[in-house]
ZAZA-435154 format. One record per residue: x, y, z of N, C-alpha, C in turn; residue in one letter; residue number from 0. Coordinates in steps of 0.05 Angstrom, whole numbers, padded with zeros to 5 digits. Example, Ala and Ser with C-alpha at 12.3 -4.5 7.8 and 13.67 -1.06 7.14 Angstrom:
! residues 2
{n.xx:00264 n.yy:-00114 n.zz:00156 ca.xx:00246 ca.yy:-00090 ca.zz:00156 c.xx:00264 c.yy:-00066 c.zz:00156 residuo:a num:0}
{n.xx:00257 n.yy:-00045 n.zz:00142 ca.xx:00273 ca.yy:-00021 ca.zz:00143 c.xx:00258 c.yy:00001 c.zz:00157 residuo:s num:1}
***
This chain:
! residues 73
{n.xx:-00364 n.yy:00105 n.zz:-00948 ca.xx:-00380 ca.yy:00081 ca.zz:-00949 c.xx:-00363 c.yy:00057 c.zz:-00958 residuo:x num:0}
{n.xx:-00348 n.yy:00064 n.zz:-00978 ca.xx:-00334 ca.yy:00040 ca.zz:-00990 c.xx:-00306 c.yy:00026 c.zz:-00971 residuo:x num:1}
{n.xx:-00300 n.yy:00047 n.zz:-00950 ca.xx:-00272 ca.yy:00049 ca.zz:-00936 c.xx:-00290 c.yy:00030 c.zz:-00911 residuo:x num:2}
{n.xx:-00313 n.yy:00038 n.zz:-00900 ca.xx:-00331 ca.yy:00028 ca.zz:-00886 c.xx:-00329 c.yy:00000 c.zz:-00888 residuo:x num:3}
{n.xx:-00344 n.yy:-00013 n.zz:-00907 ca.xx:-00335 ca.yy:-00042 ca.zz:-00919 c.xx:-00323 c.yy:-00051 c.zz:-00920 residuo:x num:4}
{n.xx:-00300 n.yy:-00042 n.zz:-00936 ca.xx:-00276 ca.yy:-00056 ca.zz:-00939 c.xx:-00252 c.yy:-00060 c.zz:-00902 residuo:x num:5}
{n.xx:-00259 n.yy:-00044 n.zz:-00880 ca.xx:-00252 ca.yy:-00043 ca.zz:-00859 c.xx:-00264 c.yy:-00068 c.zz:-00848 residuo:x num:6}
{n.xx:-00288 n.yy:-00071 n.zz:-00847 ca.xx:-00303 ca.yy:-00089 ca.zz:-00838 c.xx:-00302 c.yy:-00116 c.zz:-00851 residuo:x num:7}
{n.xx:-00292 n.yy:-00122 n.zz:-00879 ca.xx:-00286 ca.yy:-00139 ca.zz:-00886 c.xx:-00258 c.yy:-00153 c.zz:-00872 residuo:x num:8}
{n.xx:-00240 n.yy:-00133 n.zz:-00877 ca.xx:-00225 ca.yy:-00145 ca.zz:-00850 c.xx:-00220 c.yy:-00149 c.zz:-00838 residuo:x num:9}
{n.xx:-00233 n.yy:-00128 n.zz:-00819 ca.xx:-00227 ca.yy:-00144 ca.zz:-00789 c.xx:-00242 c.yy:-00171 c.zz:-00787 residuo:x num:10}
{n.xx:-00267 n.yy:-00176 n.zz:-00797 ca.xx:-00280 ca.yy:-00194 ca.zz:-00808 c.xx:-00262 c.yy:-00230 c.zz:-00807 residuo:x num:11}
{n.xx:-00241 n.yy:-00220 n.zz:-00825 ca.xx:-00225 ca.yy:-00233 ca.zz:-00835 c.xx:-00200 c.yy:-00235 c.zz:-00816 residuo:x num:12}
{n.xx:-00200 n.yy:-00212 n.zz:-00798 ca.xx:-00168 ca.yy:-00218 ca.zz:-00780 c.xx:-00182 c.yy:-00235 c.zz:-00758 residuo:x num:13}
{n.xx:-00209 n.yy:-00238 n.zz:-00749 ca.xx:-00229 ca.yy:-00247 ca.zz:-00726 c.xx:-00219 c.yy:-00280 c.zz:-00742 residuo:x num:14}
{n.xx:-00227 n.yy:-00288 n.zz:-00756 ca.xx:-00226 ca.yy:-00316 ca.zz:-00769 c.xx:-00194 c.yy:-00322 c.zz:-00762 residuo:x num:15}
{n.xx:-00169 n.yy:-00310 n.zz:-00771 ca.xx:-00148 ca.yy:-00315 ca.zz:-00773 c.xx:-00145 c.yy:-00321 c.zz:-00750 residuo:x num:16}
{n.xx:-00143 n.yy:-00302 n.zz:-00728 ca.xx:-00143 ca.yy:-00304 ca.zz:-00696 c.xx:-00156 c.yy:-00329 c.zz:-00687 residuo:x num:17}
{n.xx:-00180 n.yy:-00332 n.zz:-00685 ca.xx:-00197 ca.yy:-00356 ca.zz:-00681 c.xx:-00181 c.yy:-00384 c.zz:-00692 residuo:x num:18}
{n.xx:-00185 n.yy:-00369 n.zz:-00711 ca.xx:-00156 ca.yy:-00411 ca.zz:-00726 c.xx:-00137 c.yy:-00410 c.zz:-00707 residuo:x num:19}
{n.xx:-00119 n.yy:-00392 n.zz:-00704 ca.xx:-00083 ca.yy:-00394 ca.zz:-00691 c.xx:-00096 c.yy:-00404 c.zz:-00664 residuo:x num:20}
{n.xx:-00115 n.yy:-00390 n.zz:-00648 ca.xx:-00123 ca.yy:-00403 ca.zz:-00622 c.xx:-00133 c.yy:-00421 c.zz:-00622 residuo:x num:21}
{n.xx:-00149 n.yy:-00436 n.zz:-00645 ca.xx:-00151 ca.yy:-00466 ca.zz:-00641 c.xx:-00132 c.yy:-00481 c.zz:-00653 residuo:x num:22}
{n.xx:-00120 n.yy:-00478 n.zz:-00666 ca.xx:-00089 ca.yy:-00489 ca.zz:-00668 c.xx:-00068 c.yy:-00497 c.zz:-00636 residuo:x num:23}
{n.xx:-00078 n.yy:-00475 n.zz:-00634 ca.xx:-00061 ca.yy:-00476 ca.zz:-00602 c.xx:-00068 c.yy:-00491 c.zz:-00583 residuo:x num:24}
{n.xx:-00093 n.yy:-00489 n.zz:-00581 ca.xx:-00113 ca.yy:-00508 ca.zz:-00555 c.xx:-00117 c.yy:-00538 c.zz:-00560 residuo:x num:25}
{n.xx:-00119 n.yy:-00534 n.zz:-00583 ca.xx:-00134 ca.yy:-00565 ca.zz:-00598 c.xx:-00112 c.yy:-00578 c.zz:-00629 residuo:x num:26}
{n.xx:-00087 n.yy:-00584 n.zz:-00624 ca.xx:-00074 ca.yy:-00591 ca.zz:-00646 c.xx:-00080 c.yy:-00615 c.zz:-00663 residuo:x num:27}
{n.xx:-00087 n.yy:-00636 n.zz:-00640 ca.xx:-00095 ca.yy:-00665 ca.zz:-00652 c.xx:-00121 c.yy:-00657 c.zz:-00669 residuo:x num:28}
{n.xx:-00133 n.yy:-00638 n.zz:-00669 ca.xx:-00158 ca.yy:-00637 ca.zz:-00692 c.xx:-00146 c.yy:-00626 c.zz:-00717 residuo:x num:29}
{n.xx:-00129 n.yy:-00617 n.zz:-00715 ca.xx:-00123 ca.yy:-00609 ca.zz:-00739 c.xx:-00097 c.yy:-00626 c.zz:-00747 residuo:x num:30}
{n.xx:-00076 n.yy:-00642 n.zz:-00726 ca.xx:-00072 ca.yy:-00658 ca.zz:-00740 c.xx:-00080 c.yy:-00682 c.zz:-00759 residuo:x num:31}
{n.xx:-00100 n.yy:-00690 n.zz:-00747 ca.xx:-00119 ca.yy:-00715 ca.zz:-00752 c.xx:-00124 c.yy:-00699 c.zz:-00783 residuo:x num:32}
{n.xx:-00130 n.yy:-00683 n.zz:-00785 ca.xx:-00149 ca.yy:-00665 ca.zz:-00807 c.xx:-00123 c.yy:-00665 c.zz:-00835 residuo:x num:33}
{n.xx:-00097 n.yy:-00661 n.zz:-00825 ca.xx:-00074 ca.yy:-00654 ca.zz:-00843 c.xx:-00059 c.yy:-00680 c.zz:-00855 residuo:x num:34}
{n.xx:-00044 n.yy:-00670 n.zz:-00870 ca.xx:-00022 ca.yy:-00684 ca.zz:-00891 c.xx:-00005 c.yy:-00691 c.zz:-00876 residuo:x num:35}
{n.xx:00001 n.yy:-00681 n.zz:-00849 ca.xx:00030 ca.yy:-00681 ca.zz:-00827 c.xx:00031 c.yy:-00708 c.zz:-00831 residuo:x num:36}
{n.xx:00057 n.yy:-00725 n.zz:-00836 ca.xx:00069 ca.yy:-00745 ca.zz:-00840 c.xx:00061 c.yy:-00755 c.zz:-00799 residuo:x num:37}
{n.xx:00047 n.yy:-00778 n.zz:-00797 ca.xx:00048 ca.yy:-00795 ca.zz:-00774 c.xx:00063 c.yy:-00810 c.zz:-00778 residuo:x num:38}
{n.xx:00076 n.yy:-00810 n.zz:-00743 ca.xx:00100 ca.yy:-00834 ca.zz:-00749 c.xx:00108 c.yy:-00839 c.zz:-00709 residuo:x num:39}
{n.xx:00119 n.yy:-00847 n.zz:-00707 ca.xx:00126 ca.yy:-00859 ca.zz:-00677 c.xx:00108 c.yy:-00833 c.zz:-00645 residuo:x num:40}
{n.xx:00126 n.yy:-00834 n.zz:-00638 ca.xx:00117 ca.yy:-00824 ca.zz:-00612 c.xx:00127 c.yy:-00789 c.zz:-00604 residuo:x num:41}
{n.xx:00158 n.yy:-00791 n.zz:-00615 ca.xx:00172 ca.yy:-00761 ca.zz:-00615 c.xx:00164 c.yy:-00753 c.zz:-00638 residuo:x num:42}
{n.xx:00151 n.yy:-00759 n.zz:-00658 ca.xx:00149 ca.yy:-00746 ca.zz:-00694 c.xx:00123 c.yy:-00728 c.zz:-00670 residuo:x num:43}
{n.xx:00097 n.yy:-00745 n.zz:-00661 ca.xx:00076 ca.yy:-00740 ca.zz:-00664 c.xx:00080 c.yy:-00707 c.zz:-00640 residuo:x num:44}
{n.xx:00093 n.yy:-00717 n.zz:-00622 ca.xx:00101 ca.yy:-00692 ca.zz:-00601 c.xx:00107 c.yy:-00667 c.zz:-00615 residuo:x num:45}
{n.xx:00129 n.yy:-00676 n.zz:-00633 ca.xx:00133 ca.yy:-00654 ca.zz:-00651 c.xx:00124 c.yy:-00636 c.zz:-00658 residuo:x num:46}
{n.xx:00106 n.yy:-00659 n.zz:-00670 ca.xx:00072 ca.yy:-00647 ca.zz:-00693 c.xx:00060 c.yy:-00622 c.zz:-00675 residuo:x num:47}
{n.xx:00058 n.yy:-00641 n.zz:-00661 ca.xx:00038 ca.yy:-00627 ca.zz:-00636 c.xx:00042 c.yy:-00596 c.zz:-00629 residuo:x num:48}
{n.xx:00070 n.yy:-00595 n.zz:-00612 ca.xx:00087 ca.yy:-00571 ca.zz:-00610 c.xx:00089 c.yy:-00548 c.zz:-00645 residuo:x num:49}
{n.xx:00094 n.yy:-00564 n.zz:-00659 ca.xx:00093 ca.yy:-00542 ca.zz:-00680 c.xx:00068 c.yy:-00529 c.zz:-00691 residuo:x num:50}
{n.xx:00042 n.yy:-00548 n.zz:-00688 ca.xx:00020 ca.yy:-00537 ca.zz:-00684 c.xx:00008 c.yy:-00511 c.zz:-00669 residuo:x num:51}
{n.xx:00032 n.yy:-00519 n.zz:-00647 ca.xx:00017 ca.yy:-00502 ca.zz:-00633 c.xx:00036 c.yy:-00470 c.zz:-00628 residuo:x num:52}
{n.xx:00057 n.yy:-00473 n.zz:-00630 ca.xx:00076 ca.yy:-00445 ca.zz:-00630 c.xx:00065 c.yy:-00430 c.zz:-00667 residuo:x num:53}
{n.xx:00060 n.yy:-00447 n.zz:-00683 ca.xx:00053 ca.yy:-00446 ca.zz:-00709 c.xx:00017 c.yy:-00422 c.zz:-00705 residuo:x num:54}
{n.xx:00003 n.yy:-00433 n.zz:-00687 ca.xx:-00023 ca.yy:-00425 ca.zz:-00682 c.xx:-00016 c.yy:-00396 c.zz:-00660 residuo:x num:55}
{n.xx:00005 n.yy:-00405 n.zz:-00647 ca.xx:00006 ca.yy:-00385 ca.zz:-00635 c.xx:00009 c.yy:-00362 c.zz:-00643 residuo:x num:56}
{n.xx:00037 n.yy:-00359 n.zz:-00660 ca.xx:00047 ca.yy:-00335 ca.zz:-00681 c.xx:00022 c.yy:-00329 c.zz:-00690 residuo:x num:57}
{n.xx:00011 n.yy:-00342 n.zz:-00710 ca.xx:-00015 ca.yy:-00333 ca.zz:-00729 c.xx:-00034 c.yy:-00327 c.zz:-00709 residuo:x num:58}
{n.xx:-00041 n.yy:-00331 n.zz:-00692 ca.xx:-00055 ca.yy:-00311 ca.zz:-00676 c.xx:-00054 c.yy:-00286 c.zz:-00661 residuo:x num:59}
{n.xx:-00032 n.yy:-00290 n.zz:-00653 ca.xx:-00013 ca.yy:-00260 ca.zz:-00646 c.xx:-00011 c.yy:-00247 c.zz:-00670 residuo:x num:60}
{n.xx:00004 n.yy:-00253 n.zz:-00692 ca.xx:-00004 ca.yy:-00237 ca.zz:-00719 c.xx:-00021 c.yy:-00222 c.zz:-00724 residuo:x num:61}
{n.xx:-00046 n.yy:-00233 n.zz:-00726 ca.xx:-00074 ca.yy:-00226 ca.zz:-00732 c.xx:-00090 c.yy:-00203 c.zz:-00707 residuo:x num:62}
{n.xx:-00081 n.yy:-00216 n.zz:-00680 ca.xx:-00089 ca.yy:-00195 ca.zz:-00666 c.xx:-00074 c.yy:-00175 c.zz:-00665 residuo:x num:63}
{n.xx:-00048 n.yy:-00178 n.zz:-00679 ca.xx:-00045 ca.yy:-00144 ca.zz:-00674 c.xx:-00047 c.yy:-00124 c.zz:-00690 residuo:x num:64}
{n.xx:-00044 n.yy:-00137 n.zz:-00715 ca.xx:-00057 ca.yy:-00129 ca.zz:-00740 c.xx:-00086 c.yy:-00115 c.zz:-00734 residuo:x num:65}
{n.xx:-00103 n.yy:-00128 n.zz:-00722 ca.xx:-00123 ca.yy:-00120 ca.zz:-00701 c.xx:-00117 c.yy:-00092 c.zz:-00689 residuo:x num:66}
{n.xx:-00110 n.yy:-00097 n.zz:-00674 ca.xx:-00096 ca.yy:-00073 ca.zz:-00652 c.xx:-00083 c.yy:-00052 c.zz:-00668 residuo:x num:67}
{n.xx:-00070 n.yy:-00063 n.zz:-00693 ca.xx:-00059 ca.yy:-00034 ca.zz:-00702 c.xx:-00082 c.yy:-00021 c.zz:-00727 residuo:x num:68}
{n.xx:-00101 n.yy:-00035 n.zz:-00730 ca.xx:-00122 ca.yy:-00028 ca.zz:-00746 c.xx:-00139 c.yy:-00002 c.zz:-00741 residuo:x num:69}
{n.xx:-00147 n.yy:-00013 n.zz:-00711 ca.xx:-00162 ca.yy:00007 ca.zz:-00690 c.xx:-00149 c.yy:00026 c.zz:-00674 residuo:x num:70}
{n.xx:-00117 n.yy:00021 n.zz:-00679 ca.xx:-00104 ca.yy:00042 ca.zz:-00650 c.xx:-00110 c.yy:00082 c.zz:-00664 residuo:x num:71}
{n.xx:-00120 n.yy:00075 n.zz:-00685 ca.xx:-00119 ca.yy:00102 ca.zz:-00708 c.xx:-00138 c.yy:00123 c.zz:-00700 residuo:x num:72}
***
């Protein structure tokens, strides 16, 4: 019962992680707008952008496989 829960708490929790990295990826200007990231010219902001999104990408690949190796059992 208790292994039950605590399973479900995480995947719970790897579903959220996943979900962020993919909107990281798709949609960076919302979360830039949202962040501390220093704004500044035209290549800073490209930057931003790009690291947003290889940044969202990893963390979502992360999380899904973490996923995948949760359930492969």
């Amino acid at each position: 019962m208790k292994q039950a829960l605590l399973r479900t708490i995480v995947v719970l929790m790897l579903l959220a992680f996943a979900g962020i990295g993919i909107a990281h990826s798709f949609r960076p200007e919302y979360f830039i707008k949202r962040s501390g990231v220093r704004r500044g010219g035209e290549l800073l902001t490209e930057w931003n952008r790009l690291g947003f999104q290889i940044a969202g990408a990893i963390f979502a690949g992360f999380a899904i496989y973490l996923l995948y190796a949760l359930f492969r059992r």
